[in-house]
SEGUVO-120862 format. One record per residue (C-alpha): residue number from 1; z, x, y. Coordinates in steps of 0.25 Angstrom, whole numbers. Example, Ala and Ser with C-alpha at 12.3 -4.5 7.8 and 13.67 -1.06 7.14 Angstrom:
(pt 1, (31, 49, -18))
(pt 2, (29, 55, -4))
//
This chain:
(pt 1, (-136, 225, -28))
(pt 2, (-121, 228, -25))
(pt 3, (-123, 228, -9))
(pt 4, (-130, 215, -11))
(pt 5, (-118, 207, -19))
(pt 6, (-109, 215, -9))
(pt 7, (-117, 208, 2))
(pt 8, (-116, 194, -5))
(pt 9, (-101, 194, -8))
(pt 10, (-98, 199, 6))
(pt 11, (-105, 187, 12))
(pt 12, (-100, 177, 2))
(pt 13, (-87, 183, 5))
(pt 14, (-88, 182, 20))
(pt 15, (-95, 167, 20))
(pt 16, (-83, 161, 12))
(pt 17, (-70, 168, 9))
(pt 18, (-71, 178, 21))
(pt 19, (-75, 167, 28))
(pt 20, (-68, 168, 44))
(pt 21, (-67, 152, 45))
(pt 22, (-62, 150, 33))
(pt 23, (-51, 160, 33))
(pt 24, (-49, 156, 47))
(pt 25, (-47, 142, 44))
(pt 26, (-40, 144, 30))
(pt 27, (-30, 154, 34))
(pt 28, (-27, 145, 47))
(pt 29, (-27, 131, 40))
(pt 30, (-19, 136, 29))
(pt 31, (-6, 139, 39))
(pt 32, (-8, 127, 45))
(pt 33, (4, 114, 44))
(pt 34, (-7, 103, 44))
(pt 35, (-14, 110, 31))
(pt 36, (-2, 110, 24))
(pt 37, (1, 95, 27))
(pt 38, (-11, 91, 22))
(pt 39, (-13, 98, 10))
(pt 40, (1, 91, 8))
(pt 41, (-3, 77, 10))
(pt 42, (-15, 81, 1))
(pt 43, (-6, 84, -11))
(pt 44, (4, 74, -6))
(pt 45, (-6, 63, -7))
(pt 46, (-11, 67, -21))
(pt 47, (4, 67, -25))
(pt 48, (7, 53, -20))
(pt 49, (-7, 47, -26))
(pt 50, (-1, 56, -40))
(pt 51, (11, 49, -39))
(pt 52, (9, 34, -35))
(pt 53, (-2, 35, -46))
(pt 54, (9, 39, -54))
(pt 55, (17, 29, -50))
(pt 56, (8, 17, -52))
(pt 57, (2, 23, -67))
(pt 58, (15, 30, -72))
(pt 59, (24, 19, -68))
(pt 60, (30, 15, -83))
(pt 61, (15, 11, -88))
(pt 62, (14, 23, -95))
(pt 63, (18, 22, -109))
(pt 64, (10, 32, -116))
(pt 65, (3, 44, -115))
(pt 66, (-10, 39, -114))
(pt 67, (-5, 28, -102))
(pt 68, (0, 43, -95))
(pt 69, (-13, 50, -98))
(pt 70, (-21, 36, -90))
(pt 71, (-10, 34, -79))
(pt 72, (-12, 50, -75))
(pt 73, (-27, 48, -76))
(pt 74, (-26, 37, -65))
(pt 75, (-14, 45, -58))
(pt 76, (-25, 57, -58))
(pt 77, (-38, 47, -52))
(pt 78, (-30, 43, -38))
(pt 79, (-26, 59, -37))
(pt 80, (-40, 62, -37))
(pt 81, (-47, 51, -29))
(pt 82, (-36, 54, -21))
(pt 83, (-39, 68, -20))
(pt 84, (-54, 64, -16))
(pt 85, (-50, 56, -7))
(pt 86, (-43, 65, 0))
(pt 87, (-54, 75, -1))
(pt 88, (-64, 67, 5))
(pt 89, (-54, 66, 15))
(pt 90, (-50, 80, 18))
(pt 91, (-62, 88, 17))
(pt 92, (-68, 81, 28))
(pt 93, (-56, 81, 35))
(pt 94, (-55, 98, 35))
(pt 95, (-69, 102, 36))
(pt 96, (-75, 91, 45))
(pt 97, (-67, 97, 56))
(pt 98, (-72, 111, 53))
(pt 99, (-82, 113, 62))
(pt 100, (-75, 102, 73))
(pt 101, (-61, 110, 74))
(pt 102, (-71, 122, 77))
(pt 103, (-77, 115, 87))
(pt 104, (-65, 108, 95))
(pt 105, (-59, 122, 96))
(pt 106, (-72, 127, 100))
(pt 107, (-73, 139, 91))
(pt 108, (-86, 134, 83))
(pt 109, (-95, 141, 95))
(pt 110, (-86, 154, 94))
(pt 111, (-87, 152, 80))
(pt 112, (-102, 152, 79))
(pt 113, (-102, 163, 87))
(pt 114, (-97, 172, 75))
(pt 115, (-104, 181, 68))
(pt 116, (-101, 169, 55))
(pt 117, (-113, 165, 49))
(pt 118, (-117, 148, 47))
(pt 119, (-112, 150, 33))
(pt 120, (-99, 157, 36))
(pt 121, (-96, 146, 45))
(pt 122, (-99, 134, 37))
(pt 123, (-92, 141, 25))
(pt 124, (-80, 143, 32))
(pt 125, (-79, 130, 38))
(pt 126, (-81, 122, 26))
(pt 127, (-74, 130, 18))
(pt 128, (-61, 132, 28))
(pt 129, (-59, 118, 27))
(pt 130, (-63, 115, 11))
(pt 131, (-54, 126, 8))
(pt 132, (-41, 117, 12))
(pt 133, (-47, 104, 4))
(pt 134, (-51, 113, -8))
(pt 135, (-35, 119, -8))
(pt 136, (-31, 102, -5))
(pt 137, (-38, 100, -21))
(pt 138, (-32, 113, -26))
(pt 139, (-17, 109, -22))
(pt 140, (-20, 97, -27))
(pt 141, (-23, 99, -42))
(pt 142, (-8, 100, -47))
(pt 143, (-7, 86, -44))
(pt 144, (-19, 82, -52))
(pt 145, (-16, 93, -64))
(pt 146, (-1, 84, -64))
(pt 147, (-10, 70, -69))
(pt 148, (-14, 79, -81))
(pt 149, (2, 78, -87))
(pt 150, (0, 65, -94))
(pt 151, (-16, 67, -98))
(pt 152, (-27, 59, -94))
(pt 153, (-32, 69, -83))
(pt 154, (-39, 81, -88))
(pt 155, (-41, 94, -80))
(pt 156, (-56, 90, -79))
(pt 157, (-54, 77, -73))
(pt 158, (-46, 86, -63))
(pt 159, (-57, 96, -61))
(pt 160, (-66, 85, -58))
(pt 161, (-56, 78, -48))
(pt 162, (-55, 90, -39))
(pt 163, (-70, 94, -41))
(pt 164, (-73, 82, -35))
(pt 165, (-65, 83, -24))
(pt 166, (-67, 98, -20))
(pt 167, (-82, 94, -20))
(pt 168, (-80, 81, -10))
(pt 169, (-73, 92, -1))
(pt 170, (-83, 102, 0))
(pt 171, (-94, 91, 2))
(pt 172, (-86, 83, 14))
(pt 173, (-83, 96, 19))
(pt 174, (-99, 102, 18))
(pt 175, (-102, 90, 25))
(pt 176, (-90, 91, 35))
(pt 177, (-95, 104, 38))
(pt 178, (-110, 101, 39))
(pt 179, (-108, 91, 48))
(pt 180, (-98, 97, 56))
(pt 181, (-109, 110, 59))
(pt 182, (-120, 100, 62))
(pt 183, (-113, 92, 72))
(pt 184, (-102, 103, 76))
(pt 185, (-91, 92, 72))
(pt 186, (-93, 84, 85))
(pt 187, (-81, 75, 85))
(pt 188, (-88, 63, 78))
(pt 189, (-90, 72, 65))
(pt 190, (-77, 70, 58))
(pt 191, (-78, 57, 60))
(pt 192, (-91, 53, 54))
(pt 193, (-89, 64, 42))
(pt 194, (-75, 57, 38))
(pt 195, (-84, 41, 39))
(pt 196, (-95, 46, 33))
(pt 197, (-87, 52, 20))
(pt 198, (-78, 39, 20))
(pt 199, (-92, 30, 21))
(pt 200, (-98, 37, 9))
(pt 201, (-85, 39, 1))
(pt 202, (-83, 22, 2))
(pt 203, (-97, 18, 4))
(pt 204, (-102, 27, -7))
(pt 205, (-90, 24, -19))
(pt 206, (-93, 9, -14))
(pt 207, (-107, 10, -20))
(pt 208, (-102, 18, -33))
(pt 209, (-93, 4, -36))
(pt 210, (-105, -4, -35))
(pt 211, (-112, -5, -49))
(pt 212, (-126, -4, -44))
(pt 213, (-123, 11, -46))
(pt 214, (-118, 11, -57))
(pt 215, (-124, 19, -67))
(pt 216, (-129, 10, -80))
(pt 217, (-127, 21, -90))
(pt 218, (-113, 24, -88))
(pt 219, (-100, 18, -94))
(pt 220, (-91, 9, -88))
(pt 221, (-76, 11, -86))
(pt 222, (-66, 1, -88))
(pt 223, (-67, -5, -75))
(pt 224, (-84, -7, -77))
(pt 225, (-87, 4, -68))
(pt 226, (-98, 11, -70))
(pt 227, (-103, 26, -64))
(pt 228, (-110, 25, -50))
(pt 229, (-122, 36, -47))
(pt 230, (-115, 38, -34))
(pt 231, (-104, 46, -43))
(pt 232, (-111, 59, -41))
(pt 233, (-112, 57, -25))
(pt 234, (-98, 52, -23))
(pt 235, (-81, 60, -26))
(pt 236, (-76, 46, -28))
(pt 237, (-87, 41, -41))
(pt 238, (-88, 54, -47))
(pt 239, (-71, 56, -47))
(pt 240, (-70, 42, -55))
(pt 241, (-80, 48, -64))
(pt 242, (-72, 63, -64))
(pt 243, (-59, 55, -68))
(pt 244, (-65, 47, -77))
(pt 245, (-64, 31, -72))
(pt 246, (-80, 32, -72))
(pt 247, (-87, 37, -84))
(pt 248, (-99, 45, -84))
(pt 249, (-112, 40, -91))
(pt 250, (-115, 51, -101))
(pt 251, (-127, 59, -98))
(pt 252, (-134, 52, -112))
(pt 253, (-134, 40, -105))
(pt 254, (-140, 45, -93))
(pt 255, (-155, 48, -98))
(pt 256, (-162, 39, -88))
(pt 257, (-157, 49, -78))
(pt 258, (-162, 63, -74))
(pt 259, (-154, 77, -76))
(pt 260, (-146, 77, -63))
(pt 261, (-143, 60, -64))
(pt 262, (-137, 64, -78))
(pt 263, (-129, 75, -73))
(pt 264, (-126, 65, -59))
(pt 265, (-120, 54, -68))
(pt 266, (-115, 60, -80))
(pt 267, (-106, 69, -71))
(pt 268, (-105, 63, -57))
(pt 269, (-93, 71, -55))
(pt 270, (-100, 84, -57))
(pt 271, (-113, 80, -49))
(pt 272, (-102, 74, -37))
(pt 273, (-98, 88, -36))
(pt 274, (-109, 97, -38))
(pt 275, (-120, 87, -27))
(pt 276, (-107, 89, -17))
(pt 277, (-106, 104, -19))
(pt 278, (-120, 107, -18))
(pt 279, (-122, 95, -7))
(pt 280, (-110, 105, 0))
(pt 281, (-116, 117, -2))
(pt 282, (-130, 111, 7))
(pt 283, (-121, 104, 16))
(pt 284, (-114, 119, 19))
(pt 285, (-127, 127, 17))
(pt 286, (-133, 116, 30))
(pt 287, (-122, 117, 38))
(pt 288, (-124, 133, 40))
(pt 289, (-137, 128, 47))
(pt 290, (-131, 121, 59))
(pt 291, (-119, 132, 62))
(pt 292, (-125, 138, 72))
(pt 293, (-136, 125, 77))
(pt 294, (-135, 120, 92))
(pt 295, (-125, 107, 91))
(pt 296, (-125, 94, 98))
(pt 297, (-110, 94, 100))
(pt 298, (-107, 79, 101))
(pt 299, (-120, 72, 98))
(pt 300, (-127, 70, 86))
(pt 301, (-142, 70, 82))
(pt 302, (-143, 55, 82))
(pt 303, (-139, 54, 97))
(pt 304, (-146, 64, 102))
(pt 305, (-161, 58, 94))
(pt 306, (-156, 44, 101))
(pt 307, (-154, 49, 113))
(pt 308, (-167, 57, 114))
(pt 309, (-175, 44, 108))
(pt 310, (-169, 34, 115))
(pt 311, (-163, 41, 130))
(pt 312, (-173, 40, 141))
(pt 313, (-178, 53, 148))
(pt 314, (-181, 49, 160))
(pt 315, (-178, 35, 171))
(pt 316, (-163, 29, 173))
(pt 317, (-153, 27, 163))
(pt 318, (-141, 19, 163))
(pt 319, (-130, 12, 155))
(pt 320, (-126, -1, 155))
(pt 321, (-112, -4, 161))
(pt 322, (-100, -3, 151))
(pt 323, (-89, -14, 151))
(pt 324, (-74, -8, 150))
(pt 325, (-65, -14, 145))
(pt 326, (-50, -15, 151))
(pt 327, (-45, -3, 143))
(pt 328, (-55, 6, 146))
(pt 329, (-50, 16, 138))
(pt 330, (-52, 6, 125))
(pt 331, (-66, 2, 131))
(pt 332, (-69, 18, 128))
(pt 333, (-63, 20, 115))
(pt 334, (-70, 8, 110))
(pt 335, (-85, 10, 115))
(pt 336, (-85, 24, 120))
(pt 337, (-76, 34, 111))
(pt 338, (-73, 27, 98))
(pt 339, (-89, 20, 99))
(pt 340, (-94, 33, 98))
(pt 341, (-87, 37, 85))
(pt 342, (-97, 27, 76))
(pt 343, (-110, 24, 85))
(pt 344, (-120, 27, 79))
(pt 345, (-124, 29, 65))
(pt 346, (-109, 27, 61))
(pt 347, (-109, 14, 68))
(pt 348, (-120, 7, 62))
(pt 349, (-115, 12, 49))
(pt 350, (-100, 6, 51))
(pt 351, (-106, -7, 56))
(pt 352, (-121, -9, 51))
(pt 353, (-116, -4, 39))
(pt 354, (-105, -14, 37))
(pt 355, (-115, -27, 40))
(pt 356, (-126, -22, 31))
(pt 357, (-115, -19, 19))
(pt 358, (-108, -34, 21))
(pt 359, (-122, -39, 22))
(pt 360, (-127, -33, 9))
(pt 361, (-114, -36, 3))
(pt 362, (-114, -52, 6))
(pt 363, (-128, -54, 0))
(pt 364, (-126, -45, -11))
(pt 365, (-113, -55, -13))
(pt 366, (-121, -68, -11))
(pt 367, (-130, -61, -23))
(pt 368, (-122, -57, -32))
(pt 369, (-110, -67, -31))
(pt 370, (-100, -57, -37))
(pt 371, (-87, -61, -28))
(pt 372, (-78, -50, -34))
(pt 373, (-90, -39, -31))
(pt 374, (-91, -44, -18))
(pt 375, (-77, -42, -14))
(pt 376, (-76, -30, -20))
(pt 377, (-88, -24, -14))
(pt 378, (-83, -30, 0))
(pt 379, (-70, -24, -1))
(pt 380, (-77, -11, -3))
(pt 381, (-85, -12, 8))
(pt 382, (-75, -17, 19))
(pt 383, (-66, -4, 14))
(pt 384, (-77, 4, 17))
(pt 385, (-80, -1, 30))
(pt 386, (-63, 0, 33))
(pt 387, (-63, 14, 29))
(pt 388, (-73, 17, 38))
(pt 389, (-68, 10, 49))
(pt 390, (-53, 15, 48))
(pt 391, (-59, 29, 48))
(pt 392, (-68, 27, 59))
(pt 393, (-55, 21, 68))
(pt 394, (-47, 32, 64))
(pt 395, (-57, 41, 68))
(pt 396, (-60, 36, 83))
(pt 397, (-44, 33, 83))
(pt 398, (-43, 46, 81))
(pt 399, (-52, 53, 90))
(pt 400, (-48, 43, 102))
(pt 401, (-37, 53, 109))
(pt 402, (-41, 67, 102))
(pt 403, (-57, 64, 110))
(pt 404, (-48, 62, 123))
(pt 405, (-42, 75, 120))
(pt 406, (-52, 84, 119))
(pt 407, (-62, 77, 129))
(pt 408, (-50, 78, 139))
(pt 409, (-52, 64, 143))
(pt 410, (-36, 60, 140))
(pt 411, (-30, 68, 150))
(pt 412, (-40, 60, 161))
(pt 413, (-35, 47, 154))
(pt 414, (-21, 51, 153))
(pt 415, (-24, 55, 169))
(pt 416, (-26, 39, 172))
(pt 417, (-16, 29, 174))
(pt 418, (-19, 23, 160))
(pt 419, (-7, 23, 151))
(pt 420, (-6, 28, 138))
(pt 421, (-4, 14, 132))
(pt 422, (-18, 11, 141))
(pt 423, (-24, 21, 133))
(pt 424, (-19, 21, 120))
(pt 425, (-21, 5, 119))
(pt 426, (-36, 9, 125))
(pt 427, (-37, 18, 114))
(pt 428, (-32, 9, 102))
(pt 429, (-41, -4, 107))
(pt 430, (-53, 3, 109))
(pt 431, (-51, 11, 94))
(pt 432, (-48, -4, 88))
(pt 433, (-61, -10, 95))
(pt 434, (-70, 0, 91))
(pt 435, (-66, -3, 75))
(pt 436, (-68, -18, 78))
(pt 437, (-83, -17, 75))
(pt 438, (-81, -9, 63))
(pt 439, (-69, -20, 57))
(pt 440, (-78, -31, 60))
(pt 441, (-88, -28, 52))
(pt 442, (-79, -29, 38))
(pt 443, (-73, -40, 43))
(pt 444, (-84, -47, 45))
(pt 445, (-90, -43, 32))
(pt 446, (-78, -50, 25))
(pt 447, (-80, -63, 34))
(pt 448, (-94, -62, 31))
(pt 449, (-91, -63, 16))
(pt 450, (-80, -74, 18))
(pt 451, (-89, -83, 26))
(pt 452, (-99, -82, 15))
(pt 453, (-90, -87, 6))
(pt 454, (-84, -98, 14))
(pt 455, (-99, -103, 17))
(pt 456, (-102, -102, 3))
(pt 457, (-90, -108, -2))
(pt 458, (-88, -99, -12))
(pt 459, (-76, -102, -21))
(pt 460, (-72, -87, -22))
(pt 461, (-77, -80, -9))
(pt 462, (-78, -65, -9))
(pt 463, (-68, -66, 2))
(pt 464, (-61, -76, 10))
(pt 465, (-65, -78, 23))
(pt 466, (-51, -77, 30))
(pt 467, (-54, -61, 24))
(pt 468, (-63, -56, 34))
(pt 469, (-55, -60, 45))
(pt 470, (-40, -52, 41))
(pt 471, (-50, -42, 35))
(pt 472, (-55, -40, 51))
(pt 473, (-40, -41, 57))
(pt 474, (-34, -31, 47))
(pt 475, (-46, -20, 48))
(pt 476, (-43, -22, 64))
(pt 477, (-29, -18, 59))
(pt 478, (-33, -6, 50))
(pt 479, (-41, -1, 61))
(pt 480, (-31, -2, 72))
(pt 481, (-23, 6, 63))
(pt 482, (-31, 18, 61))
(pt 483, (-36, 17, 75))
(pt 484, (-21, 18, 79))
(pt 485, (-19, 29, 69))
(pt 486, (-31, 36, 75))
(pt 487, (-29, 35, 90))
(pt 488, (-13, 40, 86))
(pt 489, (-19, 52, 78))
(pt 490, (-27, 56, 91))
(pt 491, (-16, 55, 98))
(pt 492, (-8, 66, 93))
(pt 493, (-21, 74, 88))
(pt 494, (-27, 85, 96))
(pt 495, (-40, 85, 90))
(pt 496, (-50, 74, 87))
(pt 497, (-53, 80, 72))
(pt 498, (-39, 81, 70))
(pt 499, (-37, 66, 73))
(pt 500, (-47, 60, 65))
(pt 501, (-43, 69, 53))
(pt 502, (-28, 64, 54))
(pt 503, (-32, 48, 58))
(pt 504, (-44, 47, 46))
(pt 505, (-32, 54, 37))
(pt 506, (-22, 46, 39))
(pt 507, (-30, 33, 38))
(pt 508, (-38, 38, 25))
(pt 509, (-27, 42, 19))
(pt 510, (-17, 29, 22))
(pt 511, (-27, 23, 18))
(pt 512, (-30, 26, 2))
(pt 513, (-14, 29, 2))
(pt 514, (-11, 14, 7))
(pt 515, (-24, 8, -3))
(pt 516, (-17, 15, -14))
(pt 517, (-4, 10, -13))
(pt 518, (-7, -2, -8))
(pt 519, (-17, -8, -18))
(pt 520, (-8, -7, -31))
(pt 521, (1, -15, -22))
(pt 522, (-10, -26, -17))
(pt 523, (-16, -27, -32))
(pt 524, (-2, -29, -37))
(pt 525, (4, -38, -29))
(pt 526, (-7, -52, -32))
(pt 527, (-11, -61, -21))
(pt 528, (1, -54, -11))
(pt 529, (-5, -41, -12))
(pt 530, (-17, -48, -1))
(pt 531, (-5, -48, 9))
(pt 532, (-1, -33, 7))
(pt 533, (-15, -26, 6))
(pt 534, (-18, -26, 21))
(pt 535, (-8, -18, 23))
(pt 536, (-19, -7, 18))
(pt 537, (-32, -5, 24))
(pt 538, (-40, -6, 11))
(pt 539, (-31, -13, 2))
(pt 540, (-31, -23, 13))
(pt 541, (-46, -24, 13))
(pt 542, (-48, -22, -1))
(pt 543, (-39, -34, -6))
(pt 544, (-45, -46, 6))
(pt 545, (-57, -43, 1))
(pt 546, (-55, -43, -12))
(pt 547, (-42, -47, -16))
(pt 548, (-47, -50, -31))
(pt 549, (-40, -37, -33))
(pt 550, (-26, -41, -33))
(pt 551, (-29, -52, -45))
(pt 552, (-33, -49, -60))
(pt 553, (-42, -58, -61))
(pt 554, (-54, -66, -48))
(pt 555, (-47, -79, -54))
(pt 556, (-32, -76, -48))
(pt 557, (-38, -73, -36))
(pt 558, (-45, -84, -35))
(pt 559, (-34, -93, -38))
(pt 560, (-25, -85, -28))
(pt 561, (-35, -81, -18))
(pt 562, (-29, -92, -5))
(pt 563, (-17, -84, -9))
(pt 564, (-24, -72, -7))
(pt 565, (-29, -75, 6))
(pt 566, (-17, -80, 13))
(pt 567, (-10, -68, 10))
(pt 568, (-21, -59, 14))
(pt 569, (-21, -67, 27))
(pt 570, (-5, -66, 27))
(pt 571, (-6, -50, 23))
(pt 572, (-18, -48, 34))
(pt 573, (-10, -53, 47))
(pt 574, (4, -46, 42))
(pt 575, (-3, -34, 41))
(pt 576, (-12, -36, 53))
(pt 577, (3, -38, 60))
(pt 578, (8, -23, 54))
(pt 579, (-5, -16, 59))
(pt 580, (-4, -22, 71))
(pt 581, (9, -17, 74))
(pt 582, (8, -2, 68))
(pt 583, (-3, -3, 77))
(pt 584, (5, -7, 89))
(pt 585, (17, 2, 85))
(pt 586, (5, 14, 86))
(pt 587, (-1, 10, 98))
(pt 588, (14, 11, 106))
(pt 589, (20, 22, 98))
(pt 590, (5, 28, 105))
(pt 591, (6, 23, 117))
(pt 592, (21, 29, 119))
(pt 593, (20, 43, 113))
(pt 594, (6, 43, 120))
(pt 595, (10, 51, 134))
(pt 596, (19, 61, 126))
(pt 597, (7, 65, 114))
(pt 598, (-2, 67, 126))
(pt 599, (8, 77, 132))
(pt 600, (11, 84, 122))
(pt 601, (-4, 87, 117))
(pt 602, (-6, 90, 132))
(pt 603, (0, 105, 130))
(pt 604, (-10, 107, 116))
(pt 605, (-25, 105, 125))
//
């Protein structure tokens, strides 16, 4: 019996905290510079959220102790959404490129040729790269213990908080690492990992707003809000219901319902993180199976059925003749190398997606009548759909030069008599064209909304019909911003994982950072706040849409909406004016430090 425990704990020992990987990666990441700095922009972001919450709740309001205990309460919920947010963030950002870093350095073949076992390797993997997130949450529980000063947060709430966030970073990175050993992380992995996360986060939340699933036997909070069964299945629904914004039916109430539904919405913070442990553990337990399975390096399942249904085994085949344009280099960006970052399934989603949603929208509009739900939902979804395409022109931006790099195609362009502003300018055009598709279809989403009401005269319409047409000008602009962003990333990056991790970063967290600050100032600030919120991607969107938000009441807006829209018009073309010249500023600051990035990464290949 003894021998047998002895062999047990020796191979529990050797699968996880003797594991090679992840003392190699662990004792190697934790001397690293890069390490250091991110885990102090993680607690230096927590820190600012703490303290402009502080700043906005504290600020001379606070006359008694229970006024303290609500302020700290409300300072506590934006650290932990916070917190989440950047959870769902990092864990993808750490272990998706477990398995592609092995690959770029080619050390995955020498690695399976080891005498490790398919667990030992998923193990270490997964947990090499959980260990720095799970340290992330751990470093950052001082600040969230300093909210409980004043009262109003209790050590539960706090338990609860980080529960949910350790257990969305195991998940992401289960599936981050499942993904990565089916496919062997081929260079579109990262990309669709970080767009199909975002897509459900949005998309999914979206859906918990909407009362149609809304559970009848729960309360409703002071706002009207009810509990969504999607709570269980989603960090974001089950933390408002952790910290208390969203009660909780009690399971008296919930007869109707089997056992499991009772536990699912009596505590859908509980089931949130016990379905994501197990849902981890099968994800983990699968991947072990494909370790050591024969790969198809760069092409998926999909293309090879298609090419086997559709491709002709016998008699002549030919392509048709391709037109290229003056700037071939943009010609190639735009329908070769940025086209082949969403063809597919992710296309159809992006664009199919968007006609179907506006469609459904408009007649559920035209049934319901509701003008403030409509906007609302609207502004929702044309969020949505910028999120996804700010991140998918970051992406491609950001794998434009890094793809040259490694294919050691930019030596035989930097071998021709084109000029760095030739090709810099090729890149840039050809990134902006390949997101004009994807603007459209918002755009034309909101025009579509604006005609209806102009045809119907309608004397309040969901938007005006000028709305749709800034709305397309301004989303050119955010996305000519990111694609800048993204192409000056690749510049200066050496690989394509590091490039799209640095360029989705940045614009993810500009992003919430910019929304935050900005929409107390927009909501403040009456009919002038639609001239200042394009300066903000999504307080920008948010408040064309639906600028019902910066009023008390629909009747000021109504008798200040031609306000509103001349100075939504006046605010679209300033800012369209600033973007466009932080984008031209880029572009030459590019162009001239271009021959001199090159050379200096010349000595690093």
């Amino acid at each position: 019996m003894n021998d047998v425990l002895t062999r047990l704990w020796l191979w529990f020992w050797r699968l996880v905290p003797a594991n090679p990987i992840l003392l190699r990666v662990v004792h190697g990441g934790s001397r690293r510079v890069r390490h250091l700095w991110l885990r102090v922009g993680y607690l230096g972001m927590l820190l600012f959220v703490v303290l402009i919450a502080m700043a906005a709740d504290f600020g001379g309001s606070a006359s008694t102790l229970s006024d303290l205990a609500k302020n700290a309460s409300t300072v506590f919920m934006w650290a932990s959404i916070t917190q989440l947010a950047l959870m769902c963030f990092l864990a993808p950002v750490f272990t998706a490129g477990a398995i592609t870093q092995e690959r770029d350095a080619q050390t995955f073949n020498i690695l399976l040729s080891t005498p490790l076992s398919n667990a030992q390797i998923v193990l270490g993997s997964l947990m090499s790269r959980l260990y720095f997130v799970l340290v992330l949450l751990l470093a950052g529980l001082p600040i969230f213990l300093m909210t409980m000063v004043y009262g109003g947060v209790t050590l539960a709430q706090i338990l609860r908080s980080v529960a949910i966030a350790g257990s969305t970073a195991i998940i992401t990175g289960s599936l981050a690492i499942c993904i990565s050993m089916v496919r062997v992380g081929t260079r579109r992995t990262i990309f669709s990992f970080f767009l199909m996360i975002a897509l459900y986060l949005l998309a999914v939340y979206a859906l918990g707003q909407w009362d149609g699933t809304w559970i009848a036997e729960a309360p409703a909070n002071v706002n009207g809000e009810r509990l969504s069964w999607l709570a269980c299945f989603h960090p974001f629904l089950a933390l408002d219901v952790a910290l208390n914004r969203i009660p909780a039916p009690d399971v008296a109430a919930l007869g109707r319902f089997g056992s499991l539904s009772q536990f699912c919405l009596a505590h859908p913070h509980r089931a949130y993180v016990l379905f994501t442990l197990c849902l981890s553990f099968m994800l983990t337990v699968s991947a072990a199976f494909f370790v050591r399975r024969a790969k198809e390096s760069e092409v998926g399942f999909w293309s090879v059925f298609v090419a086997r249904v559709l491709r002709r085994e016998a008699g002549e085949r030919r392509r048709k003749p391709k037109h290229v344009w003056r700037n071939p280099v943009a010609w190639r960006e735009a329908t070769t190398r940025a086209s082949a970052a969403t063809r597919g399934f992710l296309q159809i989603a992006l664009l199919g997606g968007g006609v179907v949603t506006a469609i459904v929208l408009l007649l559920t509009h035209i049934d319901v009548g509701s003008v403030s739900q409509t906007r609302e939902w609207l502004a929702v979804v044309v969020m949505i759909e910028l999120g996804l395409i700010l991140i998918v022109a970051a992406n491609t931006a950001a794998t434009a030069m890094t793809k040259e790099k490694e294919s050691k195609t930019l030596d035989l362009l930097l071998a021709t008599p084109l000029t760095s502003k030739y090709l810099v300018w090729g890149k840039l055009r050809g990134l902006i064209t390949f997101t004009i598709p994807m603007v459209a279809v918002p755009a034309l989403t909101v025009v579509l909304f604006g005609l209806h009401g102009a045809i119907t005269g309608a004397k309040e319409p969901v938007v005006a019909i000028e709305t749709g047409f800034v709305l397309a000008a301004l989303l050119v602009a955010y996305a000519a911003a990111a694609c800048m962003l993204g192409l000056h990333v690749s510049l200066h990056s050496k690989k394509t994982v590091q490039a799209v991790m640095v360029s989705v970063g940045i614009v993810v967290v500009s992003c919430l950072i910019t929304y935050f600050v900005f929409d107390s100032i927009v909501t403040s600030a009456d009919q002038f706040g639609a001239a200042i919120a394009p300066m903000t991607p999504f307080t920008g969107v948010q408040t064309l849409i639906n600028p019902a938000r910066m009023f008390e009441s629909a009747q000021k807006l109504t008798e200040r909406f031609s306000g509103v829209r001349a100075w939504a018009a006046i605010g679209g073309s300033m800012v369209l004016v600033v973007y466009a010249a932080s984008v031209g500023w880029a572009y030459k600051s590019m162009v001239r430090n271009f021959d001199m990035t090159v050379r200096k990464q010349s000595g690093r290949f």
